[in-house]
C-alpha positions as CSV (number, residue, x, y, z in Angstrom):
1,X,-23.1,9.0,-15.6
2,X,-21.9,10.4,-12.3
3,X,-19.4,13.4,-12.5
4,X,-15.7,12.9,-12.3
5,X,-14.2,13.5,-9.0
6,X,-11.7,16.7,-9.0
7,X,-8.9,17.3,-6.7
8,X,-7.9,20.6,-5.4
9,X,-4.3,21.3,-3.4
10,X,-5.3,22.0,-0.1
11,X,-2.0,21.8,1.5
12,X,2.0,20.5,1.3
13,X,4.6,20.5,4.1
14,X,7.9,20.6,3.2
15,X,10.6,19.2,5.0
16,X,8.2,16.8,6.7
17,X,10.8,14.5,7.3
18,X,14.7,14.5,7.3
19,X,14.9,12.2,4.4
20,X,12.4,10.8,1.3
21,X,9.3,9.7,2.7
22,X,8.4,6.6,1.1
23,X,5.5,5.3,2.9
24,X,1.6,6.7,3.9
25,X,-1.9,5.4,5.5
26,X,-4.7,6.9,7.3
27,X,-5.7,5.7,10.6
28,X,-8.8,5.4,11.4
29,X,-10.6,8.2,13.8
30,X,-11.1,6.8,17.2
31,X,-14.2,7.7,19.6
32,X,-11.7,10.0,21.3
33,X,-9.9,11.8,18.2
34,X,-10.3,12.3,14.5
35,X,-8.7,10.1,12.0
36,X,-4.5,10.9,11.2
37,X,-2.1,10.5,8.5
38,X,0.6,8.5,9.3
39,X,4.2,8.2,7.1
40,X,7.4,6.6,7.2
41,X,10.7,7.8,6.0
42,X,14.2,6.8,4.8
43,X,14.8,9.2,7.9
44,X,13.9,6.0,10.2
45,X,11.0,7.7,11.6
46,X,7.0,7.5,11.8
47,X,5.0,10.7,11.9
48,X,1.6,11.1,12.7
49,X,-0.1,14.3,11.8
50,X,-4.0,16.1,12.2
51,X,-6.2,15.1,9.2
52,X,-6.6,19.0,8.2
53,X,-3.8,20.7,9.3
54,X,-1.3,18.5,8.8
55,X,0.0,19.9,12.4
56,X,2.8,17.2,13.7
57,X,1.3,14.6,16.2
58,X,4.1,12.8,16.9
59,X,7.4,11.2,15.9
60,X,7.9,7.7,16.6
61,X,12.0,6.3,16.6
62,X,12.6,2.7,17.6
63,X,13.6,1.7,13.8
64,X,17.7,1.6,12.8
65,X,17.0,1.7,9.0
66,X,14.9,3.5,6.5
67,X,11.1,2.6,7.1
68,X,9.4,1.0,3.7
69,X,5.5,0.5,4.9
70,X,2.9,1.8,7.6
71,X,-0.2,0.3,8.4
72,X,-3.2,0.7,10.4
73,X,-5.4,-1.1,12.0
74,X,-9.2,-0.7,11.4
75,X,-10.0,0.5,15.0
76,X,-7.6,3.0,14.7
77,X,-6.0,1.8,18.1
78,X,-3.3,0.0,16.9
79,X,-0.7,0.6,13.9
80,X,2.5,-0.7,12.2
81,X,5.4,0.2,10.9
82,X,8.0,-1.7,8.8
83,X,11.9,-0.9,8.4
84,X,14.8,-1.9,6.2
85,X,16.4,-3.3,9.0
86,X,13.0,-6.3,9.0
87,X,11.8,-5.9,11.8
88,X,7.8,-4.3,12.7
89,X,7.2,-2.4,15.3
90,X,3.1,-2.5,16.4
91,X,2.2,0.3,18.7
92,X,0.0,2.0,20.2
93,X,-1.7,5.2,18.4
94,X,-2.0,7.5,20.7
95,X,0.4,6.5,23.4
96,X,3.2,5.1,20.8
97,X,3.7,2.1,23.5
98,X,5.5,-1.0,21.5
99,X,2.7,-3.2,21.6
100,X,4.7,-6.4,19.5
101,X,8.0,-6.7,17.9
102,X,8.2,-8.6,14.9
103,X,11.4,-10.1,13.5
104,X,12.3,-11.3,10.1
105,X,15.1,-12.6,7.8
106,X,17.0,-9.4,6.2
107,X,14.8,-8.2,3.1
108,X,12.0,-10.2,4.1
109,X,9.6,-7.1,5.0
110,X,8.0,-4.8,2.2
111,X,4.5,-3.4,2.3
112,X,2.1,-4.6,5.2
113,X,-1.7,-4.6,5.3
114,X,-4.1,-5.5,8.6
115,X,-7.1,-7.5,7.3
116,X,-10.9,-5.7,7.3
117,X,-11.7,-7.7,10.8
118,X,-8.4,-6.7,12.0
119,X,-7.3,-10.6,13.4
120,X,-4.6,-10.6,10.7
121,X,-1.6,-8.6,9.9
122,X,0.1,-9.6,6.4
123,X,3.4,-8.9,4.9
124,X,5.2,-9.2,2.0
125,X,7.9,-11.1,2.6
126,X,10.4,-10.0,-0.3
127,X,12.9,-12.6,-0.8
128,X,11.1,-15.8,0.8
129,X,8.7,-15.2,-2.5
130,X,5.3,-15.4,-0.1
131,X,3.2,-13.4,2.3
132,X,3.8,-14.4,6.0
133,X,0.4,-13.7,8.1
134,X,0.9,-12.7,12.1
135,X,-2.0,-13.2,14.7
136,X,-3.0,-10.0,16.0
137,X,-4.0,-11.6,19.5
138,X,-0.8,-13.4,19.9
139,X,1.6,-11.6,17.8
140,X,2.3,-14.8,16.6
141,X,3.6,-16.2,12.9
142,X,0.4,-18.3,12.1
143,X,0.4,-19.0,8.4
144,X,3.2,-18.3,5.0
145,X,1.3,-18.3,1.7
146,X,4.3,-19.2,-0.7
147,X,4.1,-18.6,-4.6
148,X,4.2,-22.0,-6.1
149,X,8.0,-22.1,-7.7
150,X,7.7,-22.2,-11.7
151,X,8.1,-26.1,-12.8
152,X,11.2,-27.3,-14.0
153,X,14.6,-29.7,-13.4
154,X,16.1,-27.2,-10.7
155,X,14.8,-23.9,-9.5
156,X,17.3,-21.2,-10.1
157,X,18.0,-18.7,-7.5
158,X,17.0,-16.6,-10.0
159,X,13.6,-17.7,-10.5
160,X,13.0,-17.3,-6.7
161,X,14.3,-13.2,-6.7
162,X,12.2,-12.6,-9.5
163,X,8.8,-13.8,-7.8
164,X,10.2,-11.0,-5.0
165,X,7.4,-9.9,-3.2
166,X,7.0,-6.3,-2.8
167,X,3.2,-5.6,-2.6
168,X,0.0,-6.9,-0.8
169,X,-3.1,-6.3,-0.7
170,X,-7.0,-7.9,1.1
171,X,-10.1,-8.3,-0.5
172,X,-12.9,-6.4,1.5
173,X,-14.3,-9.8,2.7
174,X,-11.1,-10.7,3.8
175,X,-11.2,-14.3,1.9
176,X,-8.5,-12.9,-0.2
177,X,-4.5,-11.8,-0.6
178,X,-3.0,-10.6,-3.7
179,X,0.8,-10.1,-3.7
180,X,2.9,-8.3,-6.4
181,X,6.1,-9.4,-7.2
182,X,9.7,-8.3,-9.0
183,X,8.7,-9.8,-12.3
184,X,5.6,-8.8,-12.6
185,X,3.2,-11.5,-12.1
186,X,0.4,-10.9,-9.0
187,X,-0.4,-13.8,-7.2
188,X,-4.3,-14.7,-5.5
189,X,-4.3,-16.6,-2.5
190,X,-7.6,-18.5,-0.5
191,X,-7.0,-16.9,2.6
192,X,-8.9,-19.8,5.1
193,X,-7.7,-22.8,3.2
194,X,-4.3,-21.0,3.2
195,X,-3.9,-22.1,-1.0
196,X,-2.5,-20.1,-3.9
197,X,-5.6,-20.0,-6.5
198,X,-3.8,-18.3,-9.7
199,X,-1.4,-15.9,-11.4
200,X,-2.9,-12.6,-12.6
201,X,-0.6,-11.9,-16.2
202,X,0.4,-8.8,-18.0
203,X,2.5,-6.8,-16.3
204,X,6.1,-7.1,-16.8
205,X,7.6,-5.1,-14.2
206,X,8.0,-5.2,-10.4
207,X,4.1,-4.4,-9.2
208,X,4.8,-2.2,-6.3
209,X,1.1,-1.6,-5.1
210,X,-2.3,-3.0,-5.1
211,X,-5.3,-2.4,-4.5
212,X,-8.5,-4.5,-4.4
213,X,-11.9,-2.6,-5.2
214,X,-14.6,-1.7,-2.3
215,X,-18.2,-3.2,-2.1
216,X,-19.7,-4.3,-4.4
217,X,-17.3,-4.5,-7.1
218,X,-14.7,-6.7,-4.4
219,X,-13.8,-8.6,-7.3
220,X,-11.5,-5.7,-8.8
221,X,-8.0,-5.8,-8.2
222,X,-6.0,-2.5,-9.4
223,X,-2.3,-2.8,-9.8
224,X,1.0,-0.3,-10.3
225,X,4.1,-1.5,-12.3
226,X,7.6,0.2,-12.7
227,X,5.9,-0.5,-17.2
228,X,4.0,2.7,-16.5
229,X,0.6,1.2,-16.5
230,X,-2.5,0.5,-14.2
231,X,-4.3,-2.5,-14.7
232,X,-7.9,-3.6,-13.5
233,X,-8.2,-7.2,-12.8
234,X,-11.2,-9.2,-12.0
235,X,-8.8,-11.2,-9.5
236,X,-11.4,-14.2,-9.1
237,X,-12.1,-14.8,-12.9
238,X,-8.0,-14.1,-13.8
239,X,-9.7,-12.0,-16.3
240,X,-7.1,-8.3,-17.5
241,X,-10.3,-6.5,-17.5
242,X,-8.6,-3.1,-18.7
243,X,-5.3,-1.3,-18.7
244,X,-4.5,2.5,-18.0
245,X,-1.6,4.4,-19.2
246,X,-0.5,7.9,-18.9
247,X,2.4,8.3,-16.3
248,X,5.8,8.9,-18.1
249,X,7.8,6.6,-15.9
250,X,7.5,4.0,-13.0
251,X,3.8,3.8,-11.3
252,X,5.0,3.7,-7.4
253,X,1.8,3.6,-6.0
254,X,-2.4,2.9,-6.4
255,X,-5.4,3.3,-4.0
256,X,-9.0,3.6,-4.9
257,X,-11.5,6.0,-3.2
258,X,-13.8,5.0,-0.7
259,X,-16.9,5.2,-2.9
260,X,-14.8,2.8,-5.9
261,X,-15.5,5.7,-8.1
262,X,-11.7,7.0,-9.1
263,X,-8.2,5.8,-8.5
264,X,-5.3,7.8,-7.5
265,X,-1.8,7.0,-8.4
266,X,1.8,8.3,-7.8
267,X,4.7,8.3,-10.3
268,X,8.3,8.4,-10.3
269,X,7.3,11.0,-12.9
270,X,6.9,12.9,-9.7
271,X,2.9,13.8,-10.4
272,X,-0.4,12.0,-9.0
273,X,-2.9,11.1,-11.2
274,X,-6.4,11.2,-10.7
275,X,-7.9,8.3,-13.0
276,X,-11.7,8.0,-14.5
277,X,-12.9,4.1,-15.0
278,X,-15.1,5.0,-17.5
279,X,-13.1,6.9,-20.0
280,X,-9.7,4.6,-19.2
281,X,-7.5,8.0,-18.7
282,X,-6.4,10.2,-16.5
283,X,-8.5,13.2,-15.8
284,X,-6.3,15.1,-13.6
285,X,-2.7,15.6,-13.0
286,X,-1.3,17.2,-9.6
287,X,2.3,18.1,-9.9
288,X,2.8,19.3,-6.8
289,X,5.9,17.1,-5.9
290,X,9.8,17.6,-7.1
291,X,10.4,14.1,-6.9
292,X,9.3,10.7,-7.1
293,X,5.9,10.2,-5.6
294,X,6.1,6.7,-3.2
295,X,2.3,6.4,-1.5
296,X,-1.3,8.3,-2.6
297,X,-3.5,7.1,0.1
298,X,-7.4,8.2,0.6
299,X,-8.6,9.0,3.6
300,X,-11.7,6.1,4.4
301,X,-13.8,7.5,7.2
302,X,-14.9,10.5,4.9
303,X,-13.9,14.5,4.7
304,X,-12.8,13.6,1.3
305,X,-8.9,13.9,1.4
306,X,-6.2,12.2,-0.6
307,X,-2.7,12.7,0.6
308,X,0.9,11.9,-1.2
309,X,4.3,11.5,0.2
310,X,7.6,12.1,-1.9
311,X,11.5,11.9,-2.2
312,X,11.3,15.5,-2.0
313,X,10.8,15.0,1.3
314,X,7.1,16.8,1.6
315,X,3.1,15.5,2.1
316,X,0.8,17.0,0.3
317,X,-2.6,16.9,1.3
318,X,-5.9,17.4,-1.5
319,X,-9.7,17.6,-0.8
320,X,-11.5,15.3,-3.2
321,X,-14.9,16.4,-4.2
């Protein structure tokens, strides 16, 4: 049995932003410069800061509202970053040129995710109940992948705000979205044929982040619910293949490290967890933060970091080993 990964505090900024920071990815390193951690804040502004440091990049304005979700693309060259006020601004990396504007319907923008190949950028689209898909290329609105509304006489307004979308996530093979949604329920969607496949059951709670396994276990979905628990999906068979429990309130946010070995997760319990498949618990708690934790996120391309982002207002930056 391999040894359980440890984390170690390497180091926290405080004050990083003005405001709670409620959103973190890492971009990928370029041929020109190392990878970089990028957030997003209530304080309406993107940072980018040095994978080791944490030294300030840059700060990126252009949003009017608090920013909910950052993404990056897999070349690194490119990013994302998604505000209250529904619209995404794509930009350049290192230049922070607005490459695209993209403009939704108010609360129609939560947590974004470019696909592995990079063609596709998809969003959870909150209160339209679906994840809408843009064209990288064109910048274009090419596809909406709509939860299939529960059967019955007349669909309720409320039935429609409870399949609120808040989370998304791609396979590795990029044949495959999950979404998570207000009540609970994930739902699986055939990416090319553009076709919902199934409902994933058992949480009851909004699911406010996902993650799907790397190669070759692609099959495993991992999910975070306000009911405290992780579960591990096998998001092809519909099969709950386990649940985790240990955080003493909401689970904000999940990612997996890049060798499928652990999970990280962040609370409003204000700690991360470091999680163990095999033994179904948590192995480690960092309590770094003095608030609710909103984004763990591993670093992919190596140097094995993990960094969380809080309503305290800090980052804090582990090595994983």
């Amino acid at each position: 049995m391999s040894k359980s990964m440890k984390l170690a505090g390497l180091k926290s900024v405080e004050n990083a932003h003005d405001e709670s920071v409620w959103a973190a990815t890492w971009v990928p390193g370029t041929t020109t410069r190392p990878s970089l951690l990028l957030t997003g804040s209530l304080d309406e502004t993107v940072k980018l800061w040095s994978p080791d440091e944490l030294d300030l990049v840059r700060t990126n304005t252009g949003h009017c509202l608090g920013v909910v979700s950052v993404a990056a693309h897999p070349s690194g060259v490119i990013a994302a970053s998604a505000s209250l006020d529904s619209l995404v601004r794509v930009f350049d990396v290192d230049t922070n040129a607005t490459i695209a504007t993209l403009e939704a319907p108010p609360s129609e923008v939560w947590q974004m995710q470019f696909d592995p190949k990079g063609t596709t950028l998809a969003v959870a689209g909150g209160g339209s109940a679906s994840i809408k898909l843009w064209d990288t290329a064109t910048w274009r609105l090419v596809a909406t992948l709509s939860i299939p509304r529960p059967e019955g006489p007349k669909p309720s307004d409320k039935s429609s705000s409870k399949k609120f979308v808040l989370s998304v996530a791609w396979s590795p093979d990029g044949r495959r979205l999950a979404c998570g949604s207000m009540d609970g329920t994930i739902s699986v969607f055939d990416v090319a044929r553009a076709k919902f496949l199934h409902h994933l059951e058992g949480h009851h709670m909004p699911v406010r982040s996902l993650v799907f396994s790397p190669e070759p276990d692609s099959r495993r979905l991992y999910s975070a619910s306000d009911d405290g628990h992780v579960h591990i999906y096998d998001a092809e068979g519909k099969a709950l293949i386990g649940a985790m429990s240990g955080h003493a309130s909401w689970v904000l946010s999940v990612d997996v490290s890049p060798d499928g070995e652990a999970l990280a997760t962040g609370s409003s319990d204000k700690t991360v967890r470091l999680w163990d498949f095999k033994m179904r618990a948590a192995i480690q708690t960092m309590s770094n933060h003095t608030d609710q934790v909103w984004a763990v996120a591993f670093r992919r391309d190596g140097g094995g970091r993990l960094a969380s982002v809080s309503d305290d207002k800090s980052i804090s930056l582990y090595h994983c080993s």
